[in-house]
C-alpha positions in Angstrom: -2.4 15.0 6.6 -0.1 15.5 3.6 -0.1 12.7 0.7 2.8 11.4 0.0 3.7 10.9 -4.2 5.7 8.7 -5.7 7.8 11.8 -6.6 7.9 13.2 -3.1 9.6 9.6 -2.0 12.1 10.4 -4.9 13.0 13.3 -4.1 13.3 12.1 -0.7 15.8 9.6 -1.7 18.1 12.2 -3.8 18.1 14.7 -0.8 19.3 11.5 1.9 21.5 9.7 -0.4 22.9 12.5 -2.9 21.9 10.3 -6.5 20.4 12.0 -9.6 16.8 12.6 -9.5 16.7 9.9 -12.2 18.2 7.4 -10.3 16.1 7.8 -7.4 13.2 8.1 -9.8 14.1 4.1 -10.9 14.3 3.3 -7.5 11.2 4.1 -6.7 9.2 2.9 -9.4 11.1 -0.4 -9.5 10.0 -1.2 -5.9 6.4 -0.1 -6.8 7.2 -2.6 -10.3 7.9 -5.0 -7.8 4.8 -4.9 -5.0 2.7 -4.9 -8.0 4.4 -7.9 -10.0 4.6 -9.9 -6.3 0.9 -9.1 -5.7 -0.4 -10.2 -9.0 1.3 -13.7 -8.8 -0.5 -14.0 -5.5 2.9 -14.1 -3.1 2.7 -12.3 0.1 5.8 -9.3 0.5 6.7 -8.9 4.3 9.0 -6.2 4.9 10.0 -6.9 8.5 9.1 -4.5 11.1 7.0 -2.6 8.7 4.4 -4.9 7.6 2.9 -6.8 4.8 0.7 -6.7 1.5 -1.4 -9.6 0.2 -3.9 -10.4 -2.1 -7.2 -11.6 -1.1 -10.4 -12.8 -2.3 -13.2 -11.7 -1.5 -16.7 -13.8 -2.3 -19.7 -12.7 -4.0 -22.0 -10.9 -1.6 -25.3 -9.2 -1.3 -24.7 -5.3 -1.0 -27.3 -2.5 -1.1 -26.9 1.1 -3.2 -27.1 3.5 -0.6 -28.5 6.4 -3.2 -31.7 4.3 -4.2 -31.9 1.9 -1.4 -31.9 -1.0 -4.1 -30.6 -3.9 -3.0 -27.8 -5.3 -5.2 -25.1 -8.7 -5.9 -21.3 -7.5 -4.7 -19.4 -9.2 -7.8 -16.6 -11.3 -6.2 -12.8 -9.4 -6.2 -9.0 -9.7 -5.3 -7.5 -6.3 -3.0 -4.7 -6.2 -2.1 -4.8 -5.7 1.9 -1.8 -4.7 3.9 -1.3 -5.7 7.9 1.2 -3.3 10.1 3.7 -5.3 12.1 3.5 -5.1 15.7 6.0 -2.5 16.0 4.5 -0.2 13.8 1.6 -0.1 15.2 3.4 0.2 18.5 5.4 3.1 17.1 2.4 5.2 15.6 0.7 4.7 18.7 3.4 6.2 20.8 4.4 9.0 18.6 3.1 12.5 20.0 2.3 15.2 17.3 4.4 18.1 18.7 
C-alpha cells in the first residue's frame, strides 16, 4: 500500500488543475489548517459521501504493559476518530484490485 503525503496530494492537485506548485501547496495545508482548527474546537466536519472526523473522549481506564505484564492506569484522552459514509464503504468494498 503506498502512503499518501501531504506533498503527493499537492502535486496531485497541480497535475489535475494546472496551478503552481505553491498554490496547490496552500491548498492543501489550509484544508489540513482547517480539520485541525475544527477538531480542536470540538465541531464534527462531515464531508458528504466521504465521511466524518470528530473528537472524542475517552475515560480513564485500566490497561496492562504487554513487555512486563504490569498492570497500569490508561490516562484519560481526546482522538480524533473518523467514520466512512455508507458509500464509501460501499465503494471500497466493491472495488476489484486489477
Amino acid at each position: 500500500m503506498e502512503t499518501i503525503t501531504k506533498e503527493k496530494i499537492a502535486n496531485l492537485l497541480k497535475e489535475r488543475l494546472g496551478f503552481s506548485s505553491l498554490i496547490c501547496e496552500e491548498i492543501t495545508n489550509r484544508i489540513f489548517s482547517e480539520i485541525l482548527d475544527l477538531s480542536l474546537n470540538n465541531k464534527k466536519l462531515v464531508l458528504p459521501n466521504f465521511g466524518k472526523f470528530q473528537v472524542y473522549s475517552k475515560s480513564k481506564r485500566p490497561g496492562l504493559n504487554l513487555q512486563t505484564g504490569e498492570a497500569l492506569e490508561i490516562e484519560p484522552r481526546k482522538v480524533l476518530r473518523f467514520s466512512p459514509a455508507s458509500s464509501l464503504k460501499e465503494k471500497i468494498n466493491s472495488y476489484e484490485v486489477g
